[in-house]
C-alpha positions in Angstrom: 16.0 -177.3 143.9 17.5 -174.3 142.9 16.5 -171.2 145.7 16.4 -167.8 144.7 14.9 -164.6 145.4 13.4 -161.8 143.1 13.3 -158.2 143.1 12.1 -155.3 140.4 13.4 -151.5 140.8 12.1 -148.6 140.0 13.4 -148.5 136.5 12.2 -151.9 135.3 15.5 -154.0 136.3 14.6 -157.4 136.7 16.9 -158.7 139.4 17.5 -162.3 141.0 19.7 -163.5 143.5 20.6 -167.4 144.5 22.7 -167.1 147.9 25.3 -169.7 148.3 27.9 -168.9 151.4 29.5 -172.0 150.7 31.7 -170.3 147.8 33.9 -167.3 148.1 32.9 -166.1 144.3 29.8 -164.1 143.0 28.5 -164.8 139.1 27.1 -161.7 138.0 24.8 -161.9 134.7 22.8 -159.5 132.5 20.9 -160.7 129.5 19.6 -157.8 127.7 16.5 -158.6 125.3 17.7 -157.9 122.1 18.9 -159.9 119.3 19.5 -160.3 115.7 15.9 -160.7 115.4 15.2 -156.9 116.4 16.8 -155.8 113.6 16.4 -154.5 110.4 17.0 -156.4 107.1 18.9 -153.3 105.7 20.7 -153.1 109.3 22.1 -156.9 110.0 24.5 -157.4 112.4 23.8 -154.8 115.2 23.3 -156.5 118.6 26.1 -158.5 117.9 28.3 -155.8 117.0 27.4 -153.9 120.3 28.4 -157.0 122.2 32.0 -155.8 121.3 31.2 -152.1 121.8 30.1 -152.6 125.6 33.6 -153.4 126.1 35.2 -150.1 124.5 34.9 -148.3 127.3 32.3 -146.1 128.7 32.3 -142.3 129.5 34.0 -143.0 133.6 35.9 -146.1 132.8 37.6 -145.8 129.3 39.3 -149.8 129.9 36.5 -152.4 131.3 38.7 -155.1 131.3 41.6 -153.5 133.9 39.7 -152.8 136.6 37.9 -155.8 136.4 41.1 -157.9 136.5 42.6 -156.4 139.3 40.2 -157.2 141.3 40.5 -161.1 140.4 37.5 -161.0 137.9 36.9 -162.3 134.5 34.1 -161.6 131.8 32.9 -162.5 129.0 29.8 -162.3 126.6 28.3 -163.8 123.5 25.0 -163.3 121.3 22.2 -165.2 119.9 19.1 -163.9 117.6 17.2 -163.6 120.3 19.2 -161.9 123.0 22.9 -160.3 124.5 24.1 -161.9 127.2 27.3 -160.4 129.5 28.8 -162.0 132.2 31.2 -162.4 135.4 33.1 -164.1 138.4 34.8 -161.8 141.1 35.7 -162.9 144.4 33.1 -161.7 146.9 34.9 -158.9 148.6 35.5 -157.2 145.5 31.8 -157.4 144.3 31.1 -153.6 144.4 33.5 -153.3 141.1 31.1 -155.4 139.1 28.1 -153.3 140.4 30.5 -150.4 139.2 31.4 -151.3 136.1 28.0 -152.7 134.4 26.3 -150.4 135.4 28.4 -147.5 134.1 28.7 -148.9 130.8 24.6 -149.2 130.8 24.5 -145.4 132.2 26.9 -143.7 130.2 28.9 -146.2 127.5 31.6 -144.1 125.6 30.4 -143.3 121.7 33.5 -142.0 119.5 34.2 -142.9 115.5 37.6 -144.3 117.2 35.8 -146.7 119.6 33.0 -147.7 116.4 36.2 -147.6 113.9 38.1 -150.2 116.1 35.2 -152.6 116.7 33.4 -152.7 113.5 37.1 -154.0 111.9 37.4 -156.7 114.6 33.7 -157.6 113.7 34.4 -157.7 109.9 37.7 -159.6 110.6 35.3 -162.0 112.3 32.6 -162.2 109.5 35.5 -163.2 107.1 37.4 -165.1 108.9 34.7 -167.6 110.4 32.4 -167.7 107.2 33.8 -166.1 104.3 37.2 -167.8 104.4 36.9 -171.1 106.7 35.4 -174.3 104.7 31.8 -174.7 105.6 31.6 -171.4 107.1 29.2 -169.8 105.1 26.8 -173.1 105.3 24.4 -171.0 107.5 24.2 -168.1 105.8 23.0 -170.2 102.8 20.5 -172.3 105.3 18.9 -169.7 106.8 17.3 -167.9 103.9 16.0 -170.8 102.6 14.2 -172.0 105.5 13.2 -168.2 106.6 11.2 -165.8 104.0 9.7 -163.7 106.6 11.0 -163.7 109.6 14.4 -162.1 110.8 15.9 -165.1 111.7 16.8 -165.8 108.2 20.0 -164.1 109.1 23.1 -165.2 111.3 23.8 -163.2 114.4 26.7 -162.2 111.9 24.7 -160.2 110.1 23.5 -160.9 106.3 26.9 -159.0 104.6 29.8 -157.1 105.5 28.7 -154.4 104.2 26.0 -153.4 106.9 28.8 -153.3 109.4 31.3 -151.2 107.4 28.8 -149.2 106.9 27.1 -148.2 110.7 27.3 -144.9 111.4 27.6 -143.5 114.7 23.9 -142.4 114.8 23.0 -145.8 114.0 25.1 -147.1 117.0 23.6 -144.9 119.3 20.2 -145.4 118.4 20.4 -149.0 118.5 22.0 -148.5 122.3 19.1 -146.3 123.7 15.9 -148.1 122.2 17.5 -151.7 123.8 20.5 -151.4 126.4 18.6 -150.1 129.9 17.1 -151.5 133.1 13.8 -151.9 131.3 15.1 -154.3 128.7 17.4 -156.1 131.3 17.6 -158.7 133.8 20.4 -159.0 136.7 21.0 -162.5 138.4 23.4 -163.0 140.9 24.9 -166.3 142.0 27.0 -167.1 145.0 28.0 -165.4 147.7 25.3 -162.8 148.1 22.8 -162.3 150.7 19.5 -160.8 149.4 20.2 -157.5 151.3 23.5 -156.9 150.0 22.2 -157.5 146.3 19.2 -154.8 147.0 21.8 -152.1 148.7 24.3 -152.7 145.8 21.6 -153.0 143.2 20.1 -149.8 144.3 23.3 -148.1 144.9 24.7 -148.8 141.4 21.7 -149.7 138.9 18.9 -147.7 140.7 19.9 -144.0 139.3 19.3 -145.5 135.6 16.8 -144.2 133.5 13.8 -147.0 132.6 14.2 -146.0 128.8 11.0 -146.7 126.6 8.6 -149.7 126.8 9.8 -151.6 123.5 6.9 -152.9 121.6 8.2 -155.7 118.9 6.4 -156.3 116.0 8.4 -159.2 114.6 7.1 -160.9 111.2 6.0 -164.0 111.8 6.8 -166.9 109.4 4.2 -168.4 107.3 3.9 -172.4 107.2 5.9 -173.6 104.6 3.9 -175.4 101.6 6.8 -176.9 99.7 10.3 -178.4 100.1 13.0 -175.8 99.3 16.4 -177.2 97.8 19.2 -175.1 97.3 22.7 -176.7 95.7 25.7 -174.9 96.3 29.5 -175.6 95.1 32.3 -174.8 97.1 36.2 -175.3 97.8 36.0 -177.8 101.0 37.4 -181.1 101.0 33.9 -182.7 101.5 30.6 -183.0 100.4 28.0 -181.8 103.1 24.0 -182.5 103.5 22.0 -180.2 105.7 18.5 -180.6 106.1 16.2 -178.5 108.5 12.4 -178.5 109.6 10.8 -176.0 111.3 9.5 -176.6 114.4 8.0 -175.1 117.5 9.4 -172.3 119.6 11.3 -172.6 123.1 8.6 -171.7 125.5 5.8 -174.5 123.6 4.8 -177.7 125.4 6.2 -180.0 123.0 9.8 -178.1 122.8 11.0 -181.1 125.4 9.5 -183.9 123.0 11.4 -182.0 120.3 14.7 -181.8 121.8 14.9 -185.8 123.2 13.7 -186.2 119.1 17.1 -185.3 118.5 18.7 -187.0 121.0 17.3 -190.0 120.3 18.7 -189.9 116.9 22.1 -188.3 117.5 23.2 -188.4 121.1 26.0 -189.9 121.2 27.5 -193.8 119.4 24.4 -195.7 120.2 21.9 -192.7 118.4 20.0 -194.0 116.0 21.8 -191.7 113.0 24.9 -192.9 114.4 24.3 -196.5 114.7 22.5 -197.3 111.2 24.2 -194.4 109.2 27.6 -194.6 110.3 28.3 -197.8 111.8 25.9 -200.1 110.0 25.6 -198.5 106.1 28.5 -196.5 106.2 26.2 -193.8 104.3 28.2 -190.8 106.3 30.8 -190.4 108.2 29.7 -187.8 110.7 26.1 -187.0 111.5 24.3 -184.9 114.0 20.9 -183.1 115.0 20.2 -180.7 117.3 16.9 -178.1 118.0 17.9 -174.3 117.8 15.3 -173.9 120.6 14.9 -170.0 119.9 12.4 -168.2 121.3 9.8 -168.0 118.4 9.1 -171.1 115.9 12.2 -172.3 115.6 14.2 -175.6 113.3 15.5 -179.1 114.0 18.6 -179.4 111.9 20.5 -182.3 110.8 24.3 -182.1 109.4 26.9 -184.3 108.0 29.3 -185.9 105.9 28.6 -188.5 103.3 31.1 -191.2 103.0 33.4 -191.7 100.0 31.3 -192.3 96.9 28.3 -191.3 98.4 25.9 -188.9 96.8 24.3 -186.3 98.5 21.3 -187.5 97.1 21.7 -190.1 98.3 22.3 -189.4 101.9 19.6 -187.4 101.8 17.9 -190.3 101.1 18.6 -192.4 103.8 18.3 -189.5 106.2 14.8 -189.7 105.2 14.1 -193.0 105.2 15.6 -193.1 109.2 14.0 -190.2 110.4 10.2 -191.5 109.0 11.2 -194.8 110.8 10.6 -192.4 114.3 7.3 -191.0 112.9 5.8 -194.6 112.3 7.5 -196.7 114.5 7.1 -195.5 118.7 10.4 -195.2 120.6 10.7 -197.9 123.1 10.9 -197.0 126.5 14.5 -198.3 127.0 15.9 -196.3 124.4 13.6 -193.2 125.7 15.0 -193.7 129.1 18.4 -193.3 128.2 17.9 -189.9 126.8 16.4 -188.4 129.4 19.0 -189.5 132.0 21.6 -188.1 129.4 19.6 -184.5 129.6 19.2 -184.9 133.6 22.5 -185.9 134.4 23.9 -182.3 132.0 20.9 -180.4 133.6 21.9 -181.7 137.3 25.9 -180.9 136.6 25.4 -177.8 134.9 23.4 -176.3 138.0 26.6 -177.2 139.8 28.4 -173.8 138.4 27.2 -170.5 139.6 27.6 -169.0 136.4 25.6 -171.2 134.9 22.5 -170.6 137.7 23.0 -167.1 137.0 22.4 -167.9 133.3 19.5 -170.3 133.7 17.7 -167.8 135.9 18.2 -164.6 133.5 17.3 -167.1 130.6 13.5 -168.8 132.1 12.4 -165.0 133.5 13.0 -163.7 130.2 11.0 -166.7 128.8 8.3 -165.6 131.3 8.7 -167.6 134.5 11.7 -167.7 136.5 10.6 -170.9 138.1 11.2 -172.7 134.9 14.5 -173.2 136.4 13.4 -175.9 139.0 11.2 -177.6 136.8 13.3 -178.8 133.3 13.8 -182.4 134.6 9.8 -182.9 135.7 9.2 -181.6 132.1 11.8 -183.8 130.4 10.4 -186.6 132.4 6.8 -186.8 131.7 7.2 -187.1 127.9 6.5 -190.2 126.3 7.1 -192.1 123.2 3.2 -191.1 122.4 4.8 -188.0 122.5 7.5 -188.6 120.7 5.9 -189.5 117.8 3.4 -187.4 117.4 5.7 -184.4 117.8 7.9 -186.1 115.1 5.3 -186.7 112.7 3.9 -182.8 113.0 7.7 -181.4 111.9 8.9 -184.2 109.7 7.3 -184.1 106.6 8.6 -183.1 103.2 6.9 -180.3 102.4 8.4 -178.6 105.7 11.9 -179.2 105.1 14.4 -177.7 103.6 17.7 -179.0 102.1 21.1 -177.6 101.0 23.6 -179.7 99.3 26.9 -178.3 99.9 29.1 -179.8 97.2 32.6 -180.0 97.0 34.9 -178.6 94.2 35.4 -182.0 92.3 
């Protein structure tokens, strides 16, 4: 049982400390709520853009990464569609430079055409060099327009084109920075070793001075239920064929998201999966296979991906893809195999709390999904479902009509 304690300034800041003296480091995290689903369609690429720009500098501390070094931290960050998340380690006695230096660059970060000029070429270098130019890179910017009409998740984190980042302004920057990066949009968690008093002095001291910034109110189209199976076919130069095929299914915070993500478990965790076993091993129909749940934070996809084996159509992988996955909506998972999931999940769940940057994580992640306490209850939840539940979550997301495919073809 993970212990923790919770606090709220002035300004809005969300903040939650887990105290463990036994460890001479602190794990500082701050997930701010934004995403590549807050933006635009015409303006694509933004939060993830500004996960580079919080390093540029700020208007105090013009090098984030110095200061932060020499006094034995390290950082890092990364971005999703639905939010920015920035973190750290730094030995305990140096714990006021962390305070320091997020909080500065949430005050008061540095705006210049140099600073925008800089990090908008490292992000286009990016965009080419991960999807335009590497062999299945672009595979998801094909996928998720087909399976999204609506909603802005039909775009990568990436952005939609290249062109929307060559082409931020400086206004557009800045706007983007004030409607999402303040204490009002953010939560703080702390890991390690930090008594409760010493994160409410420091958080004060540091993050208390912040303006709140204005109540965002999202009004994020909603996808309608798809009617019809969407194919698309697409030829490119890659050594292999590729099949994906995604569903959409429910979002993060539903009941059935824990019946949804031992689904794919059961039929690709690991050499004795299901996809693994009768697809690879037994019909040699592929030679790689996997599925996985997105889990984002509104309706979201099961995905499966893989490679068929020499002289195997995609259609025909498709095929017996099909055929597998409708064996789990008819057929109930026995409890054995069920079982042997949910240890697998509990085990990673168990070890994972083991790091304090990972705590901090978990506990920024559940409060922003609306209860904190979340944290201490994903093995209960895994637990309790059952092959009833299984199958019945199965046969509500696997149908035809809900899926949608892309045949990646190779450049015979």
């Amino acid at each position: 049982m993970l212990q923790y304690e919770k606090f709220t300034l002035s300004n809005g800041l969300r903040v939650i400390v887990n105290t463990d003296t036994s460890t001479p480091l602190v794990a500082m995290n701050i997930l701010y709520e934004v995403g590549a689903r807050d933006e635009t369609s015409d303006k694509t690429g933004f939060a993830h853009l500004f996960e580079h720009l919080m390093f540029g500098g700020s208007v105090n501390i013009p090098n984030y990464d110095e200061p932060l070094q020499m006094a034995g931290g390290e950082n890092n960050a990364f971005t999703n569609n639905d939010f920015t998340n920035y973190y750290l380690t730094i030995p305990v006695q140096n714990l006021e430079t962390a305070f320091w230096l997020e909080s500065d660059r949430m005050l008061s970060l540095a705006f210049s055409e140099k600073s925008l000029d800089v990090q908008r070429h490292v992000v286009v270098e990016e965009f080419r060099q991960r999807y335009l130019n590497q062999p299945y890179g672009d595979a998801w910017l094909l996928l998720r327009p087909l399976a999204y009409k609506t909603h802005p998740y039909q775009w990568a984190t990436i952005g939609k084109e290249v062109s929307h980042i060559e082409n931020a302004t400086l206004e557009d920057v800045k706007s983007f920075f004030h409607k999402y990066y303040h204490p009002g949009n953010a939560i703080l968690t702390l890991s390690g070793n930090i008594t409760i008093e010493t994160a409410k002095t420091l958080t004060e001291k540091w993050f208390g001075p912040i303006p709140a910034g204005n109540k965002i109110i999202r009004n994020i189209p909603q996808e309608p239920k798809q009617s019809g199976k969407r194919i698309a076919d697409e030829t490119r130069d890659v050594p292999y064929d590729s099949l994906y095929k995604c569903w959409h299914c429910g979002k993060r915070g539903d009941a059935d998201f824990y019946a949804t993500d031992l689904i794919t478990d059961v039929l690709s965790s690991g050499k004795s999966s299901r996809l693994y076993n009768r697809l690879v091993k037994d019909q040699k129909i592929f030679t790689t296979i996997n599925a996985y749940t997105l889990g984002d934070i509104d309706p979201s996809l099961i995905v499966a991906e893989g490679k068929p084996a020499a002289g195997v159509s995609l259609e025909q992988a498709e095929e017996a893809l099909t055929l597998e996955i409708n064996n789990l909506v008819h057929q109930a998972v026995d409890e054995r195999e069920l079982n042997k999931v949910k240890q697998k999940v509990e085990s990673g769940l168990v070890f994972g709390e083991m790091n304090h940057g990972n705590r901090a994580l978990n506990l920024a992640y559940y409060e922003m999904l609306g209860d904190v306490s979340l944290t201490n209850k994903q093995v209960d939840l895994y637990r309790a479902v059952t092959a009833e539940d299984i199958q019945k979550t199965a046969a509500g997301i696997f149908t035809e009509s809900n899926s949608n495919v892309l045949f990646y073809r190779s450049k015979k």
